[in-house]
N, C-alpha and C positions, 0 to 999 in steps of 0.2 A: 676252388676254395682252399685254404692255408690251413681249418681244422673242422672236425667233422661239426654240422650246425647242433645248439645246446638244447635238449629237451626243457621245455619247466623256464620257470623267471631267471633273468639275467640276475647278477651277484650286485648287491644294492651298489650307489659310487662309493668311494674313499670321501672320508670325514674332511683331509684336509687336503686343498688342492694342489697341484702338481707346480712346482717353481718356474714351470718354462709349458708351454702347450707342446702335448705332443704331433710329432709328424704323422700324416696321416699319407699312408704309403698310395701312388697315385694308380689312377684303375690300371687294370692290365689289358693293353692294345685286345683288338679282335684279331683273329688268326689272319693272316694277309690270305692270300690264293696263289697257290704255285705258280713258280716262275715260268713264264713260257721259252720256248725257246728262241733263238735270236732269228729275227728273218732274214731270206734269202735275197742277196744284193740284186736279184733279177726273177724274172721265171726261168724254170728248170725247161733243161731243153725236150726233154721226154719226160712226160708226166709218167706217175705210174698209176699203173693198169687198178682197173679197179679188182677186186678177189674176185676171184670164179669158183663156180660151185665143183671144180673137178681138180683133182691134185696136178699138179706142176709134173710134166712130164723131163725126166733129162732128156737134153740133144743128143742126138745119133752119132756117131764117131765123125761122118764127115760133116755134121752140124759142127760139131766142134772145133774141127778140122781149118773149116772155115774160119770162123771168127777167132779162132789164135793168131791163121794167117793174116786176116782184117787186121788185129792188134797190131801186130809185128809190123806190120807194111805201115801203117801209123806213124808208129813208134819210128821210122825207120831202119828197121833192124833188116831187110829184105838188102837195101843197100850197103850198111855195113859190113852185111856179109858176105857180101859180093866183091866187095872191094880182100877182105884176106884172102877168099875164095882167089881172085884172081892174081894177088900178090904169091901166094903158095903153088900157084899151077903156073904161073908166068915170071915170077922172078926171082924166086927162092932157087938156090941150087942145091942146101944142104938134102942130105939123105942120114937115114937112120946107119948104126953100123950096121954090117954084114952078119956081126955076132949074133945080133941079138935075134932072138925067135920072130916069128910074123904074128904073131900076137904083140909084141911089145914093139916092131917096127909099127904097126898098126896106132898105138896108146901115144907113142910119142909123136907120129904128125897128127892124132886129135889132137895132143895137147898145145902141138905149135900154132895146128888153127886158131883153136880156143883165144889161145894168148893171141893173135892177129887181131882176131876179133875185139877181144877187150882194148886192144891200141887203140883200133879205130875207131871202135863207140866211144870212149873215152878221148878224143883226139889228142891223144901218143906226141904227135908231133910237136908239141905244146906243153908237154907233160917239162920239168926241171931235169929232170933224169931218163935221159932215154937212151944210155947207152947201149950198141950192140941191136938196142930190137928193130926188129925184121932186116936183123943181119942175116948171112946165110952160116952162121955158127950156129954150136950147138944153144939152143933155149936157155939151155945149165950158165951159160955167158952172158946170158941178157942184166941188164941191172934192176935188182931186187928181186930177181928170181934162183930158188935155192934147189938143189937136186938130190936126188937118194936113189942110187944107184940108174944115173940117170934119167930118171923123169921128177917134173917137177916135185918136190917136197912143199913147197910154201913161197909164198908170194909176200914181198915187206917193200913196199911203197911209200917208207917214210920222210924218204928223202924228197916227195911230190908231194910233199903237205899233208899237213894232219888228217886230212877227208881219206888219205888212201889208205889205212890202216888196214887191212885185212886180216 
């Protein structure tokens, strides 16, 4: 309602009629019914479960353990990393310096892995700009790789297109 309903007789008409009829404002729609949501191009491969009356237990470390590794092997990440894996124990020759403590010899072949690994997930070989990687130079040499005191500093890919921003 637009004002609250009038106790008592309505106010008599006007003496003299109105030069044009007035508009008489049109009903106002019923309330529609919420939207549903859009359906699903198929059935879902695994339904889910109906509730159960007992709380949701977490999985056990090696429950876990598991289906990371399930994901991964999926994904094929087992492979890709097998492939730097084997490029860094088979045909890399670079070594850390002799300087540097076994802690930071340590930090910079993770980080040379690392960077193997994003090559090859990424397939590297294909990339616009690959110079230098999985040379057996220092990382600090690779292109768009930036160092601070030797280990990576920052990673700028934007010479391999806008997607590689990091």
């Amino acid at each position: 309602p637009t004002s609250a309903p009038v106790v008592g007789p309505s106010p008599p008409p006007t003496p003299v009629p109105t030069p044009r009829p007035t508009a008489t404002p049109p009903p106002t729609p019923p309330p529609t019914p919420p939207p549903t949501p859009a359906p699903t191009p198929g059935p879902t491969k695994n339904p889910t479960l109906s509730p159960t009356s007992s709380p949701t237990i977490s999985p056990t470390p090696d429950q876990r353990t598991g289906t990371i590794r399930q994901i991964l092997d999926d994904a094929g990440i087992a492979a890709i990393q097998a492939d730097a894996f084997g490029w860094i124990t088979t045909v890399d020759t670079w070594q850390p310096p002799e300087a540097f403590p076994s802690s930071k010899k340590t930090a910079v072949m993770l980080e040379r892995y690392v960077l193997a690994v994003l090559y090859y997930a990424t397939d590297g070989q294909n990339w616009v700009d690959s110079s230098q990687w999985l040379s057996s130079d220092s990382v600090c040499g690779w292109s768009g790789i930036s160092c601070n005191v030797g280990q990576v500093g920052g990673i700028n890919f934007s010479n391999n297109g806008p997607w590689w921003s990091l």
